[in-house]
C-alpha positions as CSV (number, residue, x, y, z in Angstrom):
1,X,-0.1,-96.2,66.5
2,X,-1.5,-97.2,69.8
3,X,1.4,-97.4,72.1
4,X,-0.3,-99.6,75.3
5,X,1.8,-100.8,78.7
6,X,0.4,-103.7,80.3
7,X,0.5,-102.9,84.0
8,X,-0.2,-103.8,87.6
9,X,2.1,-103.4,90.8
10,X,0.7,-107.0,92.0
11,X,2.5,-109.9,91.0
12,X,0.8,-113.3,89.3
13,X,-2.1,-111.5,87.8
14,X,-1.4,-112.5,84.3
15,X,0.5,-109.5,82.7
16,X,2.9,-111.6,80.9
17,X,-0.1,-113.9,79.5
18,X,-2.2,-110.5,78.5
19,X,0.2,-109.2,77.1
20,X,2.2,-112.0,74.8
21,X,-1.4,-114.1,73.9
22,X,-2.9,-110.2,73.0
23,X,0.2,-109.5,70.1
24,X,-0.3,-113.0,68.8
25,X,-4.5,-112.2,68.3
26,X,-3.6,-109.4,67.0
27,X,-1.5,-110.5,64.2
28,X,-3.8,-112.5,63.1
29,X,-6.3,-109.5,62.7
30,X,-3.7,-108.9,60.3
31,X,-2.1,-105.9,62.6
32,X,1.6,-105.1,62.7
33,X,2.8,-105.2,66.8
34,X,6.0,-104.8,68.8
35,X,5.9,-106.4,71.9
36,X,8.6,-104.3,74.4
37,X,9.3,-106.5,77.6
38,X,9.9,-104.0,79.9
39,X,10.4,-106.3,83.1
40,X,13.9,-107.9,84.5
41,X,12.4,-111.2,84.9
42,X,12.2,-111.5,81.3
43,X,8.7,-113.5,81.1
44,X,7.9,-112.1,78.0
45,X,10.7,-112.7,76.2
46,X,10.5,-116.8,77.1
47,X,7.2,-116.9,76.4
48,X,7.9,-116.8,73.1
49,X,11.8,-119.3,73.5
50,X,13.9,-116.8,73.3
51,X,16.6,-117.0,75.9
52,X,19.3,-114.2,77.3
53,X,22.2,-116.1,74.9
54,X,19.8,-115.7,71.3
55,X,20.1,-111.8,71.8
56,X,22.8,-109.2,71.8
57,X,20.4,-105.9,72.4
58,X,17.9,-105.6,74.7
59,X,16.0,-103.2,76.5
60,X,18.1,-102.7,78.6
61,X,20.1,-100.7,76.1
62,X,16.7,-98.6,74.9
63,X,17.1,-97.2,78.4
64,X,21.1,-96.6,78.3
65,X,22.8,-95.6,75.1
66,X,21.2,-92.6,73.0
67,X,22.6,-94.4,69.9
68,X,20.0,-97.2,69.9
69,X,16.6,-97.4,68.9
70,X,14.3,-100.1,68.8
71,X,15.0,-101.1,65.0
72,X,18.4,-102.1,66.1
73,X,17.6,-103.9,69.2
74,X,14.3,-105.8,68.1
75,X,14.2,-109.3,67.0
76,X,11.3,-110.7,64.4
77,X,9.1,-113.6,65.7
78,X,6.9,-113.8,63.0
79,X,5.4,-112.0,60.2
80,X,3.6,-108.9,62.1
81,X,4.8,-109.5,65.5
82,X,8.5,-107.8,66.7
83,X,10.0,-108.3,69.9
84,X,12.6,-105.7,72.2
85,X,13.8,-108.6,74.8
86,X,15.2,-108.6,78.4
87,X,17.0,-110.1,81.0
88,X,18.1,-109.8,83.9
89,X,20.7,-107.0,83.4
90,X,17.6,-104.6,83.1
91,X,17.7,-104.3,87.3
92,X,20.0,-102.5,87.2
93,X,18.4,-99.7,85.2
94,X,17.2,-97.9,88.0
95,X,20.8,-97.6,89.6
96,X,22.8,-96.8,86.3
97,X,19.8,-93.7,85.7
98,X,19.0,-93.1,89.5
99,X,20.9,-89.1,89.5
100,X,20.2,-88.5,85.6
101,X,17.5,-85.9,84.4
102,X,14.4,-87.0,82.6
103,X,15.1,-90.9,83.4
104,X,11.3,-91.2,83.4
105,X,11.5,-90.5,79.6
106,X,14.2,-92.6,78.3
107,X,11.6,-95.3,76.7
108,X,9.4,-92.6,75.3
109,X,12.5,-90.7,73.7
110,X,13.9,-93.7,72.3
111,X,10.7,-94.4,70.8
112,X,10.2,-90.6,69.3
113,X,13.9,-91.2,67.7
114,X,12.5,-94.7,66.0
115,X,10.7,-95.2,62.7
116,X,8.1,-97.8,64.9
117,X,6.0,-98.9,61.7
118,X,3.6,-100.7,63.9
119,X,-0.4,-100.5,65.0
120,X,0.2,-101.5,68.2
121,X,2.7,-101.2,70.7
122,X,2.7,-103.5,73.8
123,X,4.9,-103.3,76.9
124,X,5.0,-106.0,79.5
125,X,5.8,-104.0,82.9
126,X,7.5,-105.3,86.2
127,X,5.1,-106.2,88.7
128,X,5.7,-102.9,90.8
129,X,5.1,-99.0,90.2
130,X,8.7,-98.3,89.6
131,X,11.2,-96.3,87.0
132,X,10.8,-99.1,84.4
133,X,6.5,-98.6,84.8
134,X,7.2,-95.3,84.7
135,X,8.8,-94.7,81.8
136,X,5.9,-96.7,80.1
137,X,3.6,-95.4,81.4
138,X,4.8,-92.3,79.8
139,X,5.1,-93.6,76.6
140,X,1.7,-94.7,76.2
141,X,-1.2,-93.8,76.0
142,X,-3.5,-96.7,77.4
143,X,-3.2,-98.9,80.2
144,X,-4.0,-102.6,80.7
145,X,-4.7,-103.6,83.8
146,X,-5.2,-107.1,84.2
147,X,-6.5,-108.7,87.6
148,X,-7.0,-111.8,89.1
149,X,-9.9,-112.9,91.3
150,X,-8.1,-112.6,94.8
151,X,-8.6,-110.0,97.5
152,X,-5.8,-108.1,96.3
153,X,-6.4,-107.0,93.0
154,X,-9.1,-104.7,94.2
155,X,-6.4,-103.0,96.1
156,X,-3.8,-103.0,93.3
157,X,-6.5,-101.5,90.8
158,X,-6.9,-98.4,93.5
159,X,-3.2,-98.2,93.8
160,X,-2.8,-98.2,89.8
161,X,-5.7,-95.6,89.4
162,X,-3.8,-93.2,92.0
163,X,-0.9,-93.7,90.0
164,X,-2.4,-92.4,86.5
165,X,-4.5,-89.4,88.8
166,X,-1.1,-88.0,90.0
167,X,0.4,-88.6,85.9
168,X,-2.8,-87.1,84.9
169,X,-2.4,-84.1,87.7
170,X,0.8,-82.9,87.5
171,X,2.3,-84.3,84.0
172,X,-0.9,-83.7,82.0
173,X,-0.2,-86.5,80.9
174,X,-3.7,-88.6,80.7
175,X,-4.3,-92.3,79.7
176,X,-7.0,-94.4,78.9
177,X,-7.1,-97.3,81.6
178,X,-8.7,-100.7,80.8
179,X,-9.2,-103.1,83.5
180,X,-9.2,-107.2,82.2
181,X,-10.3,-110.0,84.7
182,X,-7.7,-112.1,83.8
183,X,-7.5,-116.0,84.7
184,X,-11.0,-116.1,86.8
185,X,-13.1,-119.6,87.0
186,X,-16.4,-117.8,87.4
187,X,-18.4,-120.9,89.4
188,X,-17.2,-120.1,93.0
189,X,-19.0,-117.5,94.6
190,X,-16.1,-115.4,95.9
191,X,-15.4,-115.0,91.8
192,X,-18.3,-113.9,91.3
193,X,-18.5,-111.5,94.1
194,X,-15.0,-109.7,92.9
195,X,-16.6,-109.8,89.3
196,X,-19.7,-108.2,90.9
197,X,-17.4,-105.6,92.9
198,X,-15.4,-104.8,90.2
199,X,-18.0,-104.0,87.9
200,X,-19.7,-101.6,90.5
201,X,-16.4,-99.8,90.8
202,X,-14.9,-99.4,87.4
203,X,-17.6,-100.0,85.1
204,X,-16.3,-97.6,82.7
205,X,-13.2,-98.8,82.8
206,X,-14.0,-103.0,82.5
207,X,-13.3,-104.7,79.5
208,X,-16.1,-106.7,78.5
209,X,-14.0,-109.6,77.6
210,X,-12.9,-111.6,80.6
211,X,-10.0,-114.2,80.5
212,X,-11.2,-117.7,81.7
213,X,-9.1,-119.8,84.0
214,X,-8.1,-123.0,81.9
215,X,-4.7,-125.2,82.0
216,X,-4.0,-124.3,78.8
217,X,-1.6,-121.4,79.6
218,X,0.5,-123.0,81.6
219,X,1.0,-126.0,79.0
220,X,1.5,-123.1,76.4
221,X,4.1,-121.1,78.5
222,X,5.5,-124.5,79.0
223,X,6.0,-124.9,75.4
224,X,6.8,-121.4,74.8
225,X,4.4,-120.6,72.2
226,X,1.4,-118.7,72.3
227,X,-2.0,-120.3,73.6
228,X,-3.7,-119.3,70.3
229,X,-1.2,-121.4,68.6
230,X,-0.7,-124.3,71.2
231,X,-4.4,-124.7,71.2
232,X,-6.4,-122.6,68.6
233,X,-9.8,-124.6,69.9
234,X,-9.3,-123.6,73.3
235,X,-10.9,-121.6,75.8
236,X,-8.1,-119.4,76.5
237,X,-7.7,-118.4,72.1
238,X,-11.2,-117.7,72.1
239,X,-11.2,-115.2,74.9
240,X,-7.7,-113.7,73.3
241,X,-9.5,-113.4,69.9
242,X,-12.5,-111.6,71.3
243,X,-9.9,-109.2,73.5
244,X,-8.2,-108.4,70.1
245,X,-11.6,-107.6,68.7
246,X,-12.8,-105.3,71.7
247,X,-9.6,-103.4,72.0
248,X,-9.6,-103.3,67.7
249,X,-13.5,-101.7,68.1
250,X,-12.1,-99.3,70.9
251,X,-11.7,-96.0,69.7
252,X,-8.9,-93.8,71.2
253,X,-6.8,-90.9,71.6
254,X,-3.7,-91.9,70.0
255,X,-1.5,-88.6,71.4
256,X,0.6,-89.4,73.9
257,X,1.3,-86.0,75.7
258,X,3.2,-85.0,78.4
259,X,2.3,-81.1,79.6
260,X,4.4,-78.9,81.8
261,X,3.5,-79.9,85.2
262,X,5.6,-80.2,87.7
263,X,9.0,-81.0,87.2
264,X,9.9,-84.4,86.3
265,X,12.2,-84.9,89.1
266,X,9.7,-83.6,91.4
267,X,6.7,-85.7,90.2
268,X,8.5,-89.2,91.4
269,X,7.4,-88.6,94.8
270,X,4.2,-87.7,94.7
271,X,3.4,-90.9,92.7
272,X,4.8,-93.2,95.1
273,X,7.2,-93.6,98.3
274,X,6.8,-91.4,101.2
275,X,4.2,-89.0,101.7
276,X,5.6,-85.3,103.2
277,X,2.9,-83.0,105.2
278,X,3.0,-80.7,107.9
279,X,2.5,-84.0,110.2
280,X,5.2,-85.6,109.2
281,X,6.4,-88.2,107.1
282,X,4.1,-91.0,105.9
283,X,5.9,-94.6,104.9
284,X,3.6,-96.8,103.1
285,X,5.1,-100.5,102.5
286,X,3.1,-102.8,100.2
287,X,3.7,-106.3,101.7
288,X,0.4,-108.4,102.4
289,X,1.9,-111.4,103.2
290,X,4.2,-110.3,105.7
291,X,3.9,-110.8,109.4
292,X,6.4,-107.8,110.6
293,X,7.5,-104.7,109.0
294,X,9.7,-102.1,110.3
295,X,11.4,-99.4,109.2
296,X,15.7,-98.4,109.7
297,X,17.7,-95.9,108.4
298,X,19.8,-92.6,109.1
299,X,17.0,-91.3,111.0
300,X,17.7,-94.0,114.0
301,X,21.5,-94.9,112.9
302,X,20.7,-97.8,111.0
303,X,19.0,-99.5,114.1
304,X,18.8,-103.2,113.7
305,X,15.4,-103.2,115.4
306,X,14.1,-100.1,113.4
307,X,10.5,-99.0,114.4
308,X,7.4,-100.9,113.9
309,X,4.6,-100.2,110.9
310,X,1.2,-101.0,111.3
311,X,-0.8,-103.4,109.2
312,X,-3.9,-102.0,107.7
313,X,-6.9,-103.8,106.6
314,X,-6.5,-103.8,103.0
315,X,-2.9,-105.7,103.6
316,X,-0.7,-102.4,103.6
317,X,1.8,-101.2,106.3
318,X,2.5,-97.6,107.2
319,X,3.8,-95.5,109.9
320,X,4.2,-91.4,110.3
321,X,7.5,-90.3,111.3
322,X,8.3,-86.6,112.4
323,X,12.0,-86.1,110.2
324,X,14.1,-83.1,110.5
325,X,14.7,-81.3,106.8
326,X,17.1,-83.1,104.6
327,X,18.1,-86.3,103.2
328,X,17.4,-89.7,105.0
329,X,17.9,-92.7,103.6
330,X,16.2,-96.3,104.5
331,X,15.0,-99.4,104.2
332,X,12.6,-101.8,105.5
333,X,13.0,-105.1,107.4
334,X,10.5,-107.2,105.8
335,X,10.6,-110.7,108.2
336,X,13.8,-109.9,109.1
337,X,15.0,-109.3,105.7
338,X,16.3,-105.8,104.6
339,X,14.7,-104.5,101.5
340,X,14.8,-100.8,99.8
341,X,11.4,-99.3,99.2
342,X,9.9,-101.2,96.1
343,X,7.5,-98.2,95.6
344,X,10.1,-95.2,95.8
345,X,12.2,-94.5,92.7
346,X,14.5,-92.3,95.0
347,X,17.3,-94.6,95.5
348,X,21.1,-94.2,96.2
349,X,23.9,-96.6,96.4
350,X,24.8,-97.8,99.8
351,X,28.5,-98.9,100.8
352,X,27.3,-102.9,101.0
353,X,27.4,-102.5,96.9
354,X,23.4,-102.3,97.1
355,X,20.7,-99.6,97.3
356,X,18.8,-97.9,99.9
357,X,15.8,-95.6,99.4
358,X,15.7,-91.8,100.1
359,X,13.2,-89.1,101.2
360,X,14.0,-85.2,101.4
361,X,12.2,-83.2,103.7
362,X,12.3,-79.5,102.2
């Protein structure tokens, strides 16, 4: 069984598209798939019609209760093709597990404990390196990374790769990433010169297979069906087919391992959030499209004018703050909004009945 999680922090790269019109290809290569959507926004599961009020178990409950396992909680769509769906209640997974022990391997627990009959196993990840992408990420063994042709993606693939070096690192725990340029019209130039720059950079890891831009996946999302069903002629279900063929051909290490590294909740922070070194504290916020970012919390007494980060050139913000040892929670204020740290899974309930992030200077 080839367990594979469908990933990339960056939002609108086509995840949800990869991952859905993938399973259906793959069926009809006569494989038997389960298709986990992992993500709060639920895009998987209404790819396929499937609304919040046709299910009783989700995954949210994979995550929460010992007692289930995916046989209870899956839902057939078709001959060869199951689905574990989700909602919206799956937010608040990270809050419900934030002070248990080995969160990070609910998902691949749940899965040990289930008889998962399947070939493949896909999971359709939130659109930021967070418990929920952690947890698959541990319970697979590949990675699919699609990308769109913007400036972006090259920064999100460097972002992901640093992600699987620090698994890989200190959890031993190693998978195979493949990279899929994902809705690119290849005639402009700029295409062409991401295409050109990605290939330089990750040739190993580059699927051959690229996924043309074409209107047909909107109109299939729109009518909630697969593209290789909405339009089996298409440009879109030939690209799909000839995906399922490459990753079919592609020959892997099917043991997903996870050594004795460091300790799991020690691992967290080295993956993501704040960096800690003799310097200081380094804060790192992922925003490109914002025009201010600052930074509040303990460490200032919840300032409302909190202290500036600095916008680098690849669209990132970060700042190096000297912090006394010990707790200190925060947030930033994106454009005046307050937000926790999307890239830290340290989190702890604040008194306004939401979260704020935390760092611990040892």
């Amino acid at each position: 069984m080839r367990v594979v999680a469908v990933a990339n922090q960056k939002g609108g790269c086509g995840k949800t598209t990869a991952t859905t019109n993938l399973a259906a290809a793959l069926i009809q290569q006569g494989k038997r798939v389960l298709l986990v959507d992992n993500d709060p926004q639920g895009h998987a599961t209404l790819a396929f019609g499937i609304r919040e009020r046709d299910f009783t178990l989700s995954t949210y409950d994979l995550y929460l209760s010992t007692d289930i396992v995916v046989e209870d909680a899956c839902l057939t769509l078709e001959s060869g093709l199951d689905l574990v769906p989700a909602g919206v209640e799956l937010s608040a997974v990270e809050m419900k597990l934030a002070r248990d022990a080995g969160k990070e391997m609910r998902l691949s627990r749940c899965f040990e404990n289930s008889e998962m009959a399947y070939d493949y196993v896909l999971i359709d990840c939130p659109p930021s390196v967070s418990l929920l992408t952690f947890n698959a990420l541990l319970a697979a063994s590949e990675v699919l990374i699609p990308v769109d042709p913007s400036h972006y993606s090259l920064q999100a693939v460097r972002k992901m790769r640093e992600t699987l070096a620090v698994l890989r690192d200190q959890k031993d725990h190693d998978l195979v990433p493949r990279i899929l340029m994902s809705d690119f019209d290849t005639r402009p130039r700029f295409v062409r010169k991401v295409m050109e720059e990605l290939d330089e950079l990750y040739s190993n890891e580059l699927m051959e297979t690229v996924i043309h831009h074409t209107v047909r996946f909107k109109e299939a999302a729109s009518a909630r069906i697969p593209v290789l069903k909405f339009d089996p002629e298409s440009r879109g279900a030939f690209d799909f087919r000839r995906l399922a063929d490459e990753v079919i051909a592609q020959e892997v290490d099917e043991t997903v391992a996870v050594g004795a590294g460091a300790q799991l909740e020690d691992w967290p922070s080295a993956l993501t959030g704040p960096q800690i070194s003799p310097a200081g504290v380094c804060f790192e916020a992922d925003f490109p499209r914002a025009k201010s970012v600052r930074i509040t919390g303990t460490f200032c007494d919840w300032s409302a004018k909190g202290m500036a980060l600095q916008r680098a050139q690849d669209g990132t913000w970060n700042c190096e703050l000297k912090l006394p040892r010990g707790p200190h929670e925060y947030r930033f204020i994106v454009d005046g909004a307050w937000l926790p740290d999307p890239h830290n899974s340290d989190i702890v309930a604040n008194e306004f009945g939401g979260a704020n992030s935390r760092v611990i200077v040892k």
